[in-house]
C-alpha positions in Angstrom: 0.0 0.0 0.0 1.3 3.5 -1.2 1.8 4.8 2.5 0.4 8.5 3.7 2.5 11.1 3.8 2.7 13.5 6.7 4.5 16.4 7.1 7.8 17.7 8.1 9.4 19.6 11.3 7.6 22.9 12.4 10.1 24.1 14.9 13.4 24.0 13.6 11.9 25.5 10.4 10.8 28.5 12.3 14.4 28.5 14.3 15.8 28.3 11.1 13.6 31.3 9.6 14.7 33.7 12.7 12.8 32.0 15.9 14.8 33.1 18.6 16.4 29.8 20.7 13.9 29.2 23.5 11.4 31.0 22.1 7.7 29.1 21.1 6.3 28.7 18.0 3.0 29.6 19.0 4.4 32.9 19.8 4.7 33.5 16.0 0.6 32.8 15.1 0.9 36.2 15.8 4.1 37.9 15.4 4.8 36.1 12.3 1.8 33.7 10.5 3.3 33.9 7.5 6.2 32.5 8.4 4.1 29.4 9.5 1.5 29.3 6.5 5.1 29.2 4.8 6.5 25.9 6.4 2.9 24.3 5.9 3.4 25.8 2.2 6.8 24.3 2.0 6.0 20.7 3.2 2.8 20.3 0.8 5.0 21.4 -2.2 7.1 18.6 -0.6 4.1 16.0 -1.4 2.5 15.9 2.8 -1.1 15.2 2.8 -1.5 15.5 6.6 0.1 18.8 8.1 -0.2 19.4 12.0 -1.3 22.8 13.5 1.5 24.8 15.3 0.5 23.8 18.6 2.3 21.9 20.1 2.6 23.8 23.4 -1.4 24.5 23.6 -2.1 22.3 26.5 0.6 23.4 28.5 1.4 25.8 31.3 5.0 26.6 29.6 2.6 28.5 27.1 1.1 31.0 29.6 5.0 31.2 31.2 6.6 32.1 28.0 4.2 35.0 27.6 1.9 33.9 24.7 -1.5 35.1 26.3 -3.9 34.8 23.8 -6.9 32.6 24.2 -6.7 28.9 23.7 -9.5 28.9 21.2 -7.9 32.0 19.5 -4.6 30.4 19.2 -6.3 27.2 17.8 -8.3 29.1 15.2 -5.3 31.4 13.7 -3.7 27.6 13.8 -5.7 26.0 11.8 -6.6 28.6 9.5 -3.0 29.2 8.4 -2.6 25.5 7.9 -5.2 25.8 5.7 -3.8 28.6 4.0 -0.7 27.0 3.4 -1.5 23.5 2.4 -5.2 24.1 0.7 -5.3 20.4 -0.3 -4.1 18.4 3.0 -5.8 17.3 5.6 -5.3 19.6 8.9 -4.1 17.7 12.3 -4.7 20.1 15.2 -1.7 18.8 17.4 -0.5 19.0 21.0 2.2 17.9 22.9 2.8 16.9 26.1 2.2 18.9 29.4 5.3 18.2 31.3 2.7 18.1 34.4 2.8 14.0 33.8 2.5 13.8 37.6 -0.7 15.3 37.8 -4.0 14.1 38.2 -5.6 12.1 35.4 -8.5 14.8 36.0 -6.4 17.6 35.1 -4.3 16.6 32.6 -7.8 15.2 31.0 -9.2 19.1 31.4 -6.0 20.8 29.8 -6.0 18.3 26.8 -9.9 18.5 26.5 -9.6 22.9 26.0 -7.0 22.4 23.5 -8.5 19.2 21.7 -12.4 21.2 22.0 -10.7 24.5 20.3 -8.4 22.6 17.2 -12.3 21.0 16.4 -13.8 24.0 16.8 -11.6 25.6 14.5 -12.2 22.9 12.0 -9.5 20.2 12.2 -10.1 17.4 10.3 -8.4 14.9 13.3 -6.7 15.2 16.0 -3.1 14.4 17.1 -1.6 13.8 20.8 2.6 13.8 19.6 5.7 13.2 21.7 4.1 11.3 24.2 6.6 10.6 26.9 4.1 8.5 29.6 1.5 6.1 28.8 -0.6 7.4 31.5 -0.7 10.9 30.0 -0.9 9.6 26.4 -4.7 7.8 27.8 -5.6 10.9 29.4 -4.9 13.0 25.9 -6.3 10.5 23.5 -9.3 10.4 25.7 -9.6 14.0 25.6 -9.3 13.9 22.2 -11.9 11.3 21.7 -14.4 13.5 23.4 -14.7 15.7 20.4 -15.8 12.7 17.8 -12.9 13.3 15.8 -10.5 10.4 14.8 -7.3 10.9 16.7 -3.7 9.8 16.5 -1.2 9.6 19.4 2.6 9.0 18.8 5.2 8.9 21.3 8.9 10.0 21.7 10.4 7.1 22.9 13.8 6.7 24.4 16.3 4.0 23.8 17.1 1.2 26.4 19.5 -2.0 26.1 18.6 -1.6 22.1 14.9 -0.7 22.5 12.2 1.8 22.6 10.6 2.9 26.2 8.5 4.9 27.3 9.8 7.5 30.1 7.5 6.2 32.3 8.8 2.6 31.8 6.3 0.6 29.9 7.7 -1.0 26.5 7.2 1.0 23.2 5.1 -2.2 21.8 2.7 -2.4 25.2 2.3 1.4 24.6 1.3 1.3 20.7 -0.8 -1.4 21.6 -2.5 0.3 24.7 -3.6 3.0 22.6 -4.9 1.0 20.0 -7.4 -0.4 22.1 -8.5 2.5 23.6 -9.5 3.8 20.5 -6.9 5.9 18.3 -6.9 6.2 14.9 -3.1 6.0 14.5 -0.2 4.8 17.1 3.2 5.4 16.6 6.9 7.1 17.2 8.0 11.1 16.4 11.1 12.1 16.9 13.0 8.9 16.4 16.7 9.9 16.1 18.3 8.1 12.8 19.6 4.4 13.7 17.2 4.4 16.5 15.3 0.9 16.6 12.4 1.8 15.0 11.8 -0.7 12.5 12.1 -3.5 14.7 9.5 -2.6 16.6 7.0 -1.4 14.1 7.6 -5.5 12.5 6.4 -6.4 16.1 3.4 -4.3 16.6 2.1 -4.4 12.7 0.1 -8.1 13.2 -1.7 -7.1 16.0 -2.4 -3.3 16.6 -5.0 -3.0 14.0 -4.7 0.7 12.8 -2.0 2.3 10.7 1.3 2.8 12.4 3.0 6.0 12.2 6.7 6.6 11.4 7.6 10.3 12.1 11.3 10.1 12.9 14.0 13.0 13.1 16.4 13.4 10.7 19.0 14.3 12.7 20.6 16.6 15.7 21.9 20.4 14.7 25.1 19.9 12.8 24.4 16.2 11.9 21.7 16.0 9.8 20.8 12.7 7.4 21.1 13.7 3.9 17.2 13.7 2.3 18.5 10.9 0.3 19.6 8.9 3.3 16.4 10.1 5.0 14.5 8.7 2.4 16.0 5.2 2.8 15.3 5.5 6.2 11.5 5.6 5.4 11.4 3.4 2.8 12.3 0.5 5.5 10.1 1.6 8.2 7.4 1.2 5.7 8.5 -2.0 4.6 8.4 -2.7 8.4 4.9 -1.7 9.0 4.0 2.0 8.6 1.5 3.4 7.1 1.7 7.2 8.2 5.2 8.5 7.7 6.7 12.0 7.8 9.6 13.9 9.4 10.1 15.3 12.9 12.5 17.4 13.9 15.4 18.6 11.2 13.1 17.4 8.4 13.1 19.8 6.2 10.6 20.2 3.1 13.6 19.2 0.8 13.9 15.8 3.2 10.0 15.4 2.6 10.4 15.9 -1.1 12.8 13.0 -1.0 11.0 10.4 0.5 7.8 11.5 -1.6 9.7 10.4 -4.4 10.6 7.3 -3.3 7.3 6.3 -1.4 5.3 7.4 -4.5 3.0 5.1 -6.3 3.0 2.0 -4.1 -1.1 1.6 -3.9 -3.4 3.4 -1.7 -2.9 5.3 1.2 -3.2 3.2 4.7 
């Protein structure tokens, strides 16, 4: 099956267009929208049919602490809008990240994902995306949150790399994870923010039989100053697909002309998972 093709990195585009270091992104759906409608521009030139909102921080208390004061629903809808703006004929993901409050109460960490997840449908997402999910017990609480709004939803995690496998922070294996949230009802499990030769593929091979929705393959391409080549990027992809993935984009350092690569070599394999 010709896999679907996500998008690339939002945040080291915008560093890379003049965000200061430290700064958030969300900062700029007002200083600066064009600069965002311009990434989502770039990466649907690049062949993505999915793009996420720039968002990732809208759930969060570092939001409010880093000066961004604007209304959650406000930010959602100048989101959303300028993803539509930019990529007329993809599909719009309102996305969030996690809290960092992973030791709170189910309750509130329910709450703060449920304001977020409420404004990105409000606003007219098309589904829903929990990403860089670093504890299993948060990643229920979002994707239940995200349920709540009848949307499909996707939940992807940033694993970490243990004795040659994928973990969550909070402990559980990557597979009991992808699995987890496949019962409970997402549309999509998977990894973001893979680093390259990170033990991806193996895992996807394990999961693909018995998770039941498409797995999703949104790996890095690299740390500042060592990048993949787009080529070798594209390689990269090609084998998680082979593993198992039917979603695949780029997380962080992928930029559109990484995207454009793997397009090229994804493209024509069937219909989209």
């Amino acid at each position: 099956m010709r896999p679907l093709l996500l998008d690339g990195a939002m945040g080291t585009e915008l560093l890379a267009a003049g965000l200061p270091a430290g700064a958030l992104p969300e900062a700029w759906l007002e200083e600066r929208p064009e600069a965002i409608a311009a990434v989502h521009a770039a990466h649907a030139a690049a062949g993505a049919e999915v793009v996420l909102t720039c968002t990732f921080s809208l759930a969060a208390p570092r939001l409010r602490a880093a000066g961004v004061a604007a209304p959650v629903a406000e930010l959602a809808g100048r989101a959303v809008a300028l993803a539509r703006r930019g990529a007329p004929g993809a599909r719009v993901a309102g996305a969030v990240g996690p809290t960092q409050r992973e030791a709170a109460p189910a309750a509130e960490l329910r709450a703060r994902y449920g304001e977020a997840f409420r404004a990105l449908a409000a606003a007219g997402a098309e589904l829903l995306w929990a990403e860089s999910q670093w504890n299993l017990a948060e990643a229920r609480a979002a994707l239940a949150a995200a349920r709540e709004t009848g949307l499909p939803a996707a939940v992807t995690f940033a694993f970490r790399e243990e004795a040659e496998a994928l973990v969550a922070g909070s402990g559980e294996p990557a597979r009991e994870c992808l699995l987890a949230l496949a019962r409970e009802g997402a549309a999509a499990v998977g990894v973001n923010c893979a680093l390259p030769l990170a033990p991806l593929a193996p895992l996807l091979v394990d999961c693909r039989a018995e998770v039941g929705v498409p797995l999703v393959a949104k790996p890095s391409a690299g740390l500042p100053g060592r990048l993949v080549s787009p080529g070798a990027f594209a390689g990269w992809l090609v084998e998680l697909h082979r593993a198992g993935a039917g979603w695949l984009g780029g997380c962080c350092g992928a930029t559109p002309g990484h995207l454009a690569a793997a397009a090229r070599r994804l493209r024509g394999e069937g219909a989209p998972a």
